[in-house]
Jmol script that loads the backbone (N, CA, C; Angstrom):
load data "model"
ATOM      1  N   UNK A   1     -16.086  91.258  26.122  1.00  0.00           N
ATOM      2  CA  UNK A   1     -15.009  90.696  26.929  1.00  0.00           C
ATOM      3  C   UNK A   1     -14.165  91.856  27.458  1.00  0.00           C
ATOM      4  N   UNK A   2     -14.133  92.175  28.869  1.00  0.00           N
ATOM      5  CA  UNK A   2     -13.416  93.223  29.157  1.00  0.00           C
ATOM      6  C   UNK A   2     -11.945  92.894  28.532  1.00  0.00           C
ATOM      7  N   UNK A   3     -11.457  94.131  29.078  1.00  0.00           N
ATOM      8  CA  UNK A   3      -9.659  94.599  27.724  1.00  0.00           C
ATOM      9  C   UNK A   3      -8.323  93.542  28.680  1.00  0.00           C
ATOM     10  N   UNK A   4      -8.452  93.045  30.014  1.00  0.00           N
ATOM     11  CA  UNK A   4      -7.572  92.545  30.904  1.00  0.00           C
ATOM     12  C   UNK A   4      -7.676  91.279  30.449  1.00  0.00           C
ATOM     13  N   UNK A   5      -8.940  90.228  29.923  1.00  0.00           N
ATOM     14  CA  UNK A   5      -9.287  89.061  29.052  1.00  0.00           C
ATOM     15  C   UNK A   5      -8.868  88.827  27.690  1.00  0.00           C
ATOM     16  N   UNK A   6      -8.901  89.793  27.290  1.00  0.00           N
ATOM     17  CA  UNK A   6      -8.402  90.088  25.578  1.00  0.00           C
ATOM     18  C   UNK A   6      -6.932  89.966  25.743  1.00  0.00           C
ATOM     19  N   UNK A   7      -6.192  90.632  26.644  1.00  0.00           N
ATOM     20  CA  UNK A   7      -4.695  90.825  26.659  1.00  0.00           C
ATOM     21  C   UNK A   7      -4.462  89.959  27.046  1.00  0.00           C
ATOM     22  N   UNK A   8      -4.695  89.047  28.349  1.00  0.00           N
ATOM     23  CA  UNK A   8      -4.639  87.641  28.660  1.00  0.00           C
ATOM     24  C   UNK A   8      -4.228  86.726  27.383  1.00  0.00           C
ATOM     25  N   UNK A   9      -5.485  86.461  26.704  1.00  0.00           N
ATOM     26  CA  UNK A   9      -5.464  85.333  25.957  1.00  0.00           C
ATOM     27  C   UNK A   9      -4.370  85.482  25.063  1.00  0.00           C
ATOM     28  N   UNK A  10      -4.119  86.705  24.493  1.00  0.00           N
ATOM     29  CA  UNK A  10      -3.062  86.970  23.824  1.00  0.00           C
ATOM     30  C   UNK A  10      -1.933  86.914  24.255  1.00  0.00           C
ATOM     31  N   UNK A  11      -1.564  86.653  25.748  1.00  0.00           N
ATOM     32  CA  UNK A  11      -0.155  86.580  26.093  1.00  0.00           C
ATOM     33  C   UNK A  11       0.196  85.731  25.967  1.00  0.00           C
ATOM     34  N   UNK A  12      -0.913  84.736  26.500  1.00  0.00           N
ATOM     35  CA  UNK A  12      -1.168  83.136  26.661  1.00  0.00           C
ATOM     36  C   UNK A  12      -0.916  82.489  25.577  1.00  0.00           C
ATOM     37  N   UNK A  13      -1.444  82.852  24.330  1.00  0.00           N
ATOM     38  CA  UNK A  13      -1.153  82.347  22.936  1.00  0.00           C
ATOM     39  C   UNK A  13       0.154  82.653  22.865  1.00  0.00           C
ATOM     40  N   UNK A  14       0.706  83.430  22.945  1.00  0.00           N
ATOM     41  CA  UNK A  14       1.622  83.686  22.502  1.00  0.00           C
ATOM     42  C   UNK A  14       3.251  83.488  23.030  1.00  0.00           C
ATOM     43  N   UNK A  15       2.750  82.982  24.611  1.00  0.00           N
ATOM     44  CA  UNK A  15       3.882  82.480  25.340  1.00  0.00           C
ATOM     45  C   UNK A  15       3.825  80.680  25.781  1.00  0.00           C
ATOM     46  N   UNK A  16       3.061  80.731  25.517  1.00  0.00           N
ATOM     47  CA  UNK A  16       2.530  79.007  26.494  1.00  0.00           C
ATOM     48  C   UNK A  16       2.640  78.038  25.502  1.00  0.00           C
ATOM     49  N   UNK A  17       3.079  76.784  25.535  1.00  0.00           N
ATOM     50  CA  UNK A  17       2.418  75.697  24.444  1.00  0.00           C
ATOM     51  C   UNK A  17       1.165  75.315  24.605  1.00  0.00           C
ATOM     52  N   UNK A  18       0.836  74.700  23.445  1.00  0.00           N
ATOM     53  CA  UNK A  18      -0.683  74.521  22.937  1.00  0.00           C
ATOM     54  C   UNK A  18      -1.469  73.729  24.220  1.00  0.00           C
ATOM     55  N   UNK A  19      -0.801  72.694  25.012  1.00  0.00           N
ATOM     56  CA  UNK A  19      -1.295  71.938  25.667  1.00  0.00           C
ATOM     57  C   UNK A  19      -1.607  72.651  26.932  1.00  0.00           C
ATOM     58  N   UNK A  20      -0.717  73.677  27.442  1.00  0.00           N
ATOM     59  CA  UNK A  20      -0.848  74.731  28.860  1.00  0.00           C
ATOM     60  C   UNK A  20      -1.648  75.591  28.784  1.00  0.00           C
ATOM     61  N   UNK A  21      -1.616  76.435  27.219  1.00  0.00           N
ATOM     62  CA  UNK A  21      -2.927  77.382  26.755  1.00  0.00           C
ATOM     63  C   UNK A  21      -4.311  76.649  27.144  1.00  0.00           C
ATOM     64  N   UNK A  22      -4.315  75.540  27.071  1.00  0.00           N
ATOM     65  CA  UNK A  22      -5.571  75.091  27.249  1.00  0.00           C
ATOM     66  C   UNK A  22      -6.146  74.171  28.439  1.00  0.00           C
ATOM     67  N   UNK A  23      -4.955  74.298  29.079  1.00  0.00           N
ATOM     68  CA  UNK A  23      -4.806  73.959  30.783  1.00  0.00           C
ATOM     69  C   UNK A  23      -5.722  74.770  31.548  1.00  0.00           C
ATOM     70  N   UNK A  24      -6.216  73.847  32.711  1.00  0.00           N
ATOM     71  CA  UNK A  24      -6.393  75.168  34.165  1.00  0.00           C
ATOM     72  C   UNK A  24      -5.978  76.301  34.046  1.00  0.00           C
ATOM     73  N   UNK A  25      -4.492  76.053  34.143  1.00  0.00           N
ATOM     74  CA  UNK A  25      -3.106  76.677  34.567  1.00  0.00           C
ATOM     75  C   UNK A  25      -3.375  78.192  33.585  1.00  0.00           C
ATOM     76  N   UNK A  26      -3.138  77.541  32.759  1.00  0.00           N
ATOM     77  CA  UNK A  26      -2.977  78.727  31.471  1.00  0.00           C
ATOM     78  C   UNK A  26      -4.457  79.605  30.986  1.00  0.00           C
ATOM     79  N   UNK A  27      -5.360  79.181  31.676  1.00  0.00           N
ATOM     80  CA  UNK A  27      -6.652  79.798  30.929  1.00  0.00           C
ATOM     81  C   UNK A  27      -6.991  80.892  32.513  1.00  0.00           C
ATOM     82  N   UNK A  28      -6.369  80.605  33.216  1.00  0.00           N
ATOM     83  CA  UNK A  28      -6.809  81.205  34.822  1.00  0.00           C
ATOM     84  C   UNK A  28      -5.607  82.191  34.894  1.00  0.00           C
ATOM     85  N   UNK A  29      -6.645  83.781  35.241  1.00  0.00           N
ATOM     86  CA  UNK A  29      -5.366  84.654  35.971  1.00  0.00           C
ATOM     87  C   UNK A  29      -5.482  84.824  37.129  1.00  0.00           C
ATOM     88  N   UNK A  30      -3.922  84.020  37.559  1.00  0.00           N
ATOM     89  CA  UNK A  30      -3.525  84.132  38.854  1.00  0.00           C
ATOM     90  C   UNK A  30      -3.543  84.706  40.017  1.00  0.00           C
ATOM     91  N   UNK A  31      -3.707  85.460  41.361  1.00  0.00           N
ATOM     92  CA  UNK A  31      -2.950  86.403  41.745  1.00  0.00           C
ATOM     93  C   UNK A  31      -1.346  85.764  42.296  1.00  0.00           C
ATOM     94  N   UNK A  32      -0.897  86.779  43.307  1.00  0.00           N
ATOM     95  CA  UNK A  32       0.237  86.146  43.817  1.00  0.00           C
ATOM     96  C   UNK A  32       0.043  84.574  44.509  1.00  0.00           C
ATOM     97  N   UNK A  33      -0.887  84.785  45.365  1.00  0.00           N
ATOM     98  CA  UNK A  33      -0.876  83.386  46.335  1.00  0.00           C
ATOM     99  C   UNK A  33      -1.322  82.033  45.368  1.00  0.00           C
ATOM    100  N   UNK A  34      -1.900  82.000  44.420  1.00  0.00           N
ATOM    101  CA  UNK A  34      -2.453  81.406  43.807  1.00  0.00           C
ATOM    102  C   UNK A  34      -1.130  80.377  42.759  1.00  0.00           C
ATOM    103  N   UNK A  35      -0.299  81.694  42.517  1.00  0.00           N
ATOM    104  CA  UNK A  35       0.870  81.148  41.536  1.00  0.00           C
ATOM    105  C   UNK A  35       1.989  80.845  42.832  1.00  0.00           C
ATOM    106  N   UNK A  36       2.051  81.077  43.871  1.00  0.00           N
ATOM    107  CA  UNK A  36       2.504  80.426  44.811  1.00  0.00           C
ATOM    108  C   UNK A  36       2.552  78.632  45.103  1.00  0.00           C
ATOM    109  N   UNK A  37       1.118  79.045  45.589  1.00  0.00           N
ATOM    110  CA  UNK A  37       0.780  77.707  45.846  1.00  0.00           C
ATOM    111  C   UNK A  37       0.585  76.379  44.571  1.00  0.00           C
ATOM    112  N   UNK A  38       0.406  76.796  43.180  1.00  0.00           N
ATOM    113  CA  UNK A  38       0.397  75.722  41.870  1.00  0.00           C
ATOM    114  C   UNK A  38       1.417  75.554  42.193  1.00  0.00           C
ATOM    115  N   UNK A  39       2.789  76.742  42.215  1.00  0.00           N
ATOM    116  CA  UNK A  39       4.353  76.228  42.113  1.00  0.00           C
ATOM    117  C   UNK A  39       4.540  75.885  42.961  1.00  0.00           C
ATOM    118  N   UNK A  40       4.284  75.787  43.949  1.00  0.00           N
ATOM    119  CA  UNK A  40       5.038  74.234  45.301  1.00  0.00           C
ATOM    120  C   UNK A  40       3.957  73.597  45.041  1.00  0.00           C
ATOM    121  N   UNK A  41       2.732  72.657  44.320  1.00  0.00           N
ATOM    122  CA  UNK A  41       2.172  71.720  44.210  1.00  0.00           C
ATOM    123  C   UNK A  41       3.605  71.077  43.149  1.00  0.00           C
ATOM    124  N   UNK A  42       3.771  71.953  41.319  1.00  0.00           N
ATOM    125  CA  UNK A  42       4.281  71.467  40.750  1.00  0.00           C
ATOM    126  C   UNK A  42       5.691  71.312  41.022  1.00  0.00           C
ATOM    127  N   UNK A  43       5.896  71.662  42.053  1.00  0.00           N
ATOM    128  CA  UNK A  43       7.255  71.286  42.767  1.00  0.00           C
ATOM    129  C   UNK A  43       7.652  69.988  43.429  1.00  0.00           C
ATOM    130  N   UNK A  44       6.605  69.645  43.744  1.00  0.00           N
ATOM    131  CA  UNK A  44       6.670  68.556  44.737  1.00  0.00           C
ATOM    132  C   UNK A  44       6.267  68.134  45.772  1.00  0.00           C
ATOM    133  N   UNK A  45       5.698  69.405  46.499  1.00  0.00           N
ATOM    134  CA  UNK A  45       5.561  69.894  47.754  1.00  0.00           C
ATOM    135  C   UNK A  45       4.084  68.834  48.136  1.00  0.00           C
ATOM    136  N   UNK A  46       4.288  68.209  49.658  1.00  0.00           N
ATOM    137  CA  UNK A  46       2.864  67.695  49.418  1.00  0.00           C
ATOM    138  C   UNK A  46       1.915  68.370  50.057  1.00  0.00           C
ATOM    139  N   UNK A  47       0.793  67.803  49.216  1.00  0.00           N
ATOM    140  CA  UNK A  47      -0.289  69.250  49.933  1.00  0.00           C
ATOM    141  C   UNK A  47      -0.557  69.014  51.068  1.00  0.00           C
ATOM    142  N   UNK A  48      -0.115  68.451  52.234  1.00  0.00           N
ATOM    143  CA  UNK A  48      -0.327  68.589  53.830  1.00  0.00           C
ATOM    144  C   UNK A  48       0.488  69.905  53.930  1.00  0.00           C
ATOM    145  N   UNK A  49       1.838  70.219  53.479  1.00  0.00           N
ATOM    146  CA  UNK A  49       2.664  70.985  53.491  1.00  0.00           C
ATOM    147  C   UNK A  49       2.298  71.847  53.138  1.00  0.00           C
ATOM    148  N   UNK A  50       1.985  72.381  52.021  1.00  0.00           N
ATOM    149  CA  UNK A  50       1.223  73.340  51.345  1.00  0.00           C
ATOM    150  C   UNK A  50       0.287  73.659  52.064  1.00  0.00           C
ATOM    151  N   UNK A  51      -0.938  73.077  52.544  1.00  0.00           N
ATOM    152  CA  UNK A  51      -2.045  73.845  53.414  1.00  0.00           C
ATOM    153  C   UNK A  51      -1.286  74.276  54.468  1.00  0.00           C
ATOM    154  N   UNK A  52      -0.576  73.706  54.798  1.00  0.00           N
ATOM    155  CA  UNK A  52       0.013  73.969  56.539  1.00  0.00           C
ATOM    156  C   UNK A  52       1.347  75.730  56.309  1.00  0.00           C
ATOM    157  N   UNK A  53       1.878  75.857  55.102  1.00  0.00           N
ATOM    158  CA  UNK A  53       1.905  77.095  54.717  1.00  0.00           C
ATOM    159  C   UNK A  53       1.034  78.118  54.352  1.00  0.00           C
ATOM    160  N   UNK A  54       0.303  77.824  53.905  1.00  0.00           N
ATOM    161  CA  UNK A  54      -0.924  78.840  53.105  1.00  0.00           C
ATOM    162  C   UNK A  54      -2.622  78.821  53.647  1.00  0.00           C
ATOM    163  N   UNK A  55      -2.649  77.989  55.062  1.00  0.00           N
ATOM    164  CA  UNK A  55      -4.106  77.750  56.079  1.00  0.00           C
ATOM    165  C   UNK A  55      -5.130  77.324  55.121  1.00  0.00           C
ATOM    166  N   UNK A  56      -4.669  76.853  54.417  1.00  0.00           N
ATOM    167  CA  UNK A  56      -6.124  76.114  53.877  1.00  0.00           C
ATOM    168  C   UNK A  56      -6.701  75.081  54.200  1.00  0.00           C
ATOM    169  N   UNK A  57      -7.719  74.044  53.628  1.00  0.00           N
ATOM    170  CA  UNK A  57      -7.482  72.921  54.006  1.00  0.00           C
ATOM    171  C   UNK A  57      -7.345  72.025  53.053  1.00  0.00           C
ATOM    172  N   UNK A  58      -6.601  70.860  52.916  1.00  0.00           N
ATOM    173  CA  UNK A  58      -6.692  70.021  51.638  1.00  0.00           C
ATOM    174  C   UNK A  58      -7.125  70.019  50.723  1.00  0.00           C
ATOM    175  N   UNK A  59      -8.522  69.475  51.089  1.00  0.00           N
ATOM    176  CA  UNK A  59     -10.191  69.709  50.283  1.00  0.00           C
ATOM    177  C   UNK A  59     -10.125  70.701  49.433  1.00  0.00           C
ATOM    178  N   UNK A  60      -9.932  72.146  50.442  1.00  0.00           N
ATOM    179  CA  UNK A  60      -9.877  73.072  49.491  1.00  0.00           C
ATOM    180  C   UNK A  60      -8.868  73.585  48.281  1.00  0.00           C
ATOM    181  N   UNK A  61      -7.676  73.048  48.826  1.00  0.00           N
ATOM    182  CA  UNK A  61      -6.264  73.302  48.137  1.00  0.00           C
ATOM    183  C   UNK A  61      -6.650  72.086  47.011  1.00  0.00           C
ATOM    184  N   UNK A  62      -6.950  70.890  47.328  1.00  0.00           N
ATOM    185  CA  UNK A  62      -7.037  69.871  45.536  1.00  0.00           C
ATOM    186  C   UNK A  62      -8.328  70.539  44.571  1.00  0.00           C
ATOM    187  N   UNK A  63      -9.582  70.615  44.959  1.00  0.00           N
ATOM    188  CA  UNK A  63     -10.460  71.366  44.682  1.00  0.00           C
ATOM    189  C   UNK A  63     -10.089  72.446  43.884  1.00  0.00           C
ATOM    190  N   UNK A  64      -9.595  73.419  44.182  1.00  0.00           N
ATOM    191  CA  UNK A  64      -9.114  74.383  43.443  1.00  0.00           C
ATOM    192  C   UNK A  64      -7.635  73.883  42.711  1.00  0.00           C
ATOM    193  N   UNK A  65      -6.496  73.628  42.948  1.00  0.00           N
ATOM    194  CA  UNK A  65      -5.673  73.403  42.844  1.00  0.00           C
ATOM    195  C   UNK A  65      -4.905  72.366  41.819  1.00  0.00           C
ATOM    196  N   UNK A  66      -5.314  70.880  41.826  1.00  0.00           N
ATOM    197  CA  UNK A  66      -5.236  69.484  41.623  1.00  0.00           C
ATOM    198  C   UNK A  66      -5.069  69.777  39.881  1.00  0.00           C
ATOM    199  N   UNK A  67      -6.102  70.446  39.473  1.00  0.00           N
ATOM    200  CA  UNK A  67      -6.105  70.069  37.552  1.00  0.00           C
ATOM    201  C   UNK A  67      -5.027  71.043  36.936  1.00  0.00           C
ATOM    202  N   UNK A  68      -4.093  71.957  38.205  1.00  0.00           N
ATOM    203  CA  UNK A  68      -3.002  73.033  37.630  1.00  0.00           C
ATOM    204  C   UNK A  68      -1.679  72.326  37.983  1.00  0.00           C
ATOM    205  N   UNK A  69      -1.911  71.379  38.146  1.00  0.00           N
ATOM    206  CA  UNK A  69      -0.763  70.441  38.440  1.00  0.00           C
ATOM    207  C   UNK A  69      -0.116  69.744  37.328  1.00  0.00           C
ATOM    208  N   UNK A  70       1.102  69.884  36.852  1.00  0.00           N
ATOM    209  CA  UNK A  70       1.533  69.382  35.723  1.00  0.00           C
ATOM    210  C   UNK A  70       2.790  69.072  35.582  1.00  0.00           C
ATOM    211  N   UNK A  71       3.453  68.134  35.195  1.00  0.00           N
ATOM    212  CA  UNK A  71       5.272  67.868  34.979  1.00  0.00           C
ATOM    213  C   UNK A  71       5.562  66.582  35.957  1.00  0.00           C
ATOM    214  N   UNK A  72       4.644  66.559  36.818  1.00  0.00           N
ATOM    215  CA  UNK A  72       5.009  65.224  37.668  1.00  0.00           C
ATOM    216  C   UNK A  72       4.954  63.608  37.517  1.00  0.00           C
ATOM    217  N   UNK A  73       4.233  63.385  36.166  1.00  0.00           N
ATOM    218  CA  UNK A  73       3.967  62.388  35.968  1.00  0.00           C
ATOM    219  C   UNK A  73       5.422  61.330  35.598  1.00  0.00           C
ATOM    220  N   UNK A  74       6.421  61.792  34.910  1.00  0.00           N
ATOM    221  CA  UNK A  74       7.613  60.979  34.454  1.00  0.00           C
ATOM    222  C   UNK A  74       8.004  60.561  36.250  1.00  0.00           C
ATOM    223  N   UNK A  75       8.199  61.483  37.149  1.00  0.00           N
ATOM    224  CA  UNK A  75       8.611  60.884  38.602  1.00  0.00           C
ATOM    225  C   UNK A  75       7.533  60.273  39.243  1.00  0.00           C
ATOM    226  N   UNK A  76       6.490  60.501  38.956  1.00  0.00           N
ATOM    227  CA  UNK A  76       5.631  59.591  39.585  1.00  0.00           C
ATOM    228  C   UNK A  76       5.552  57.859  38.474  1.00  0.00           C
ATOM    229  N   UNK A  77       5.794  58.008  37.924  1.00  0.00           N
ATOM    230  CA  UNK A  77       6.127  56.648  36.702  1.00  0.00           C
ATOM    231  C   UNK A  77       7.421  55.923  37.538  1.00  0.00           C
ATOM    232  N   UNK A  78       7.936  56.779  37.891  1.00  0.00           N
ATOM    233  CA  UNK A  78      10.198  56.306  38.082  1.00  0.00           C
ATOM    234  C   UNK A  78       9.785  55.871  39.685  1.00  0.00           C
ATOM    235  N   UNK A  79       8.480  56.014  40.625  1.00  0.00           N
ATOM    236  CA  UNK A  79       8.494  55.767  42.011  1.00  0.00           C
ATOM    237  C   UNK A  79       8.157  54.380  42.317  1.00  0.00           C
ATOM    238  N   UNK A  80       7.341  53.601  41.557  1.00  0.00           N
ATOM    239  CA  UNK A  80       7.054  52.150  41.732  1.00  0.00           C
ATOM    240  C   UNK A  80       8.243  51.374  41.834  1.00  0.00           C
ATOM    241  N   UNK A  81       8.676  52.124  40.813  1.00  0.00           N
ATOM    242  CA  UNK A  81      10.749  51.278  40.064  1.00  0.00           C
ATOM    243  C   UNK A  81      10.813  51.244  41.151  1.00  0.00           C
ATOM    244  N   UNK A  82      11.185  52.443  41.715  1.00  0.00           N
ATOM    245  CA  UNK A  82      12.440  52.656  42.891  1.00  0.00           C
ATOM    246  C   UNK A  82      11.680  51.909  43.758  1.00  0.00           C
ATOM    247  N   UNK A  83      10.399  52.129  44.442  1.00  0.00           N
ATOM    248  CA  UNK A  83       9.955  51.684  45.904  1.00  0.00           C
ATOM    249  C   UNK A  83      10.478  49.786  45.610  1.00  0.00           C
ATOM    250  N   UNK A  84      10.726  48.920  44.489  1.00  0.00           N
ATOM    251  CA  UNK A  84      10.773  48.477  44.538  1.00  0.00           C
ATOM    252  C   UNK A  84      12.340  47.468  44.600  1.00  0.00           C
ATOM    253  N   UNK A  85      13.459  48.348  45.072  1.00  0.00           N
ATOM    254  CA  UNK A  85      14.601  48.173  44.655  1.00  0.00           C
ATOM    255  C   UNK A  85      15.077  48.893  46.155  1.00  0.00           C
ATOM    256  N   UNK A  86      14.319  49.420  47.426  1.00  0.00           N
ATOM    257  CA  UNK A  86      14.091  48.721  48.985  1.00  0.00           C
ATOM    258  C   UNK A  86      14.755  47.632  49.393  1.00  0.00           C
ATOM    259  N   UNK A  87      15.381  48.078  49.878  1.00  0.00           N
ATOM    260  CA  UNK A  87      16.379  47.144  50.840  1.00  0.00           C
ATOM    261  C   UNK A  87      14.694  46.405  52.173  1.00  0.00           C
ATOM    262  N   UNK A  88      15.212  45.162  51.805  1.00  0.00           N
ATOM    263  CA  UNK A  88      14.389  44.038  52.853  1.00  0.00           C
ATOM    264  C   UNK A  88      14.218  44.374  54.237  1.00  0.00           C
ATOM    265  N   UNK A  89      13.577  44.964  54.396  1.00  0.00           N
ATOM    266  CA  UNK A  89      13.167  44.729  56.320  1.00  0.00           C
ATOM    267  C   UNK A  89      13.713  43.826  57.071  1.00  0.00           C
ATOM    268  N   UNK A  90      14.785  44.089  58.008  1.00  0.00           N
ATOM    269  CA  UNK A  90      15.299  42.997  58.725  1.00  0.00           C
ATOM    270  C   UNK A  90      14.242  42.604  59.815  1.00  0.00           C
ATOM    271  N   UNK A  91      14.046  41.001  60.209  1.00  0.00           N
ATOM    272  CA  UNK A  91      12.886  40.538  61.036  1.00  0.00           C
ATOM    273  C   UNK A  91      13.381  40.866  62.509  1.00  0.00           C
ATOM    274  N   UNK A  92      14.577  41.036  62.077  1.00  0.00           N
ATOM    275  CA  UNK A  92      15.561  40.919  63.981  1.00  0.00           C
ATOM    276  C   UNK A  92      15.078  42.235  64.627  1.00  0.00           C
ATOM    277  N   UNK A  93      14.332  42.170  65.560  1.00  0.00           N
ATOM    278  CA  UNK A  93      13.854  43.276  66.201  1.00  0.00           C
ATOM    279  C   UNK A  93      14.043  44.137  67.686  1.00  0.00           C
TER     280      UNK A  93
END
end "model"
wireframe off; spacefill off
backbone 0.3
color backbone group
């Protein structure tokens, strides 16, 4: 195992919780654009937005991208609530 893999895993152990160590996220070294683009996925950002910053295309941005995605699930739980607490469409047009 080259010496840049060895030091990896050891940072990784040693900074990450158990569940991220064993993430995409945490088992993959990054470069810059790479930790760019996870952090505006896990931001929020939607990936039309994201490709349309970084020229990719979708496909390719979930493909690579999609399983380093993490923290969004409690707001994606809280969005049904809300979409459903929408003020009524007035018919008067």
């Amino acid at each position: 195992m080259p010496h840049y893999r060895r030091a990896w895993r050891g940072a990784r152990m040693a900074g990450l919780a158990p569940h991220v160590f064993e993430s995409p996220a945490g088992r993959r070294v990054y470069g810059n654009s790479d930790t760019r683009l996870t952090k505006w996925l896990n931001d929020g950002i939607l990936p039309a937005q994201v490709v349309d910053w970084a020229g990719n295309s979708v496909a390719v941005l979930l493909a690579t991208y999609a399983r380093c995605v993490e923290g969004q699930l409690p707001d994606l739980k809280r969005r049904p609530e809300a979409a459903g607490a929408l003020p009524e469409r007035s018919s008067a047009g």
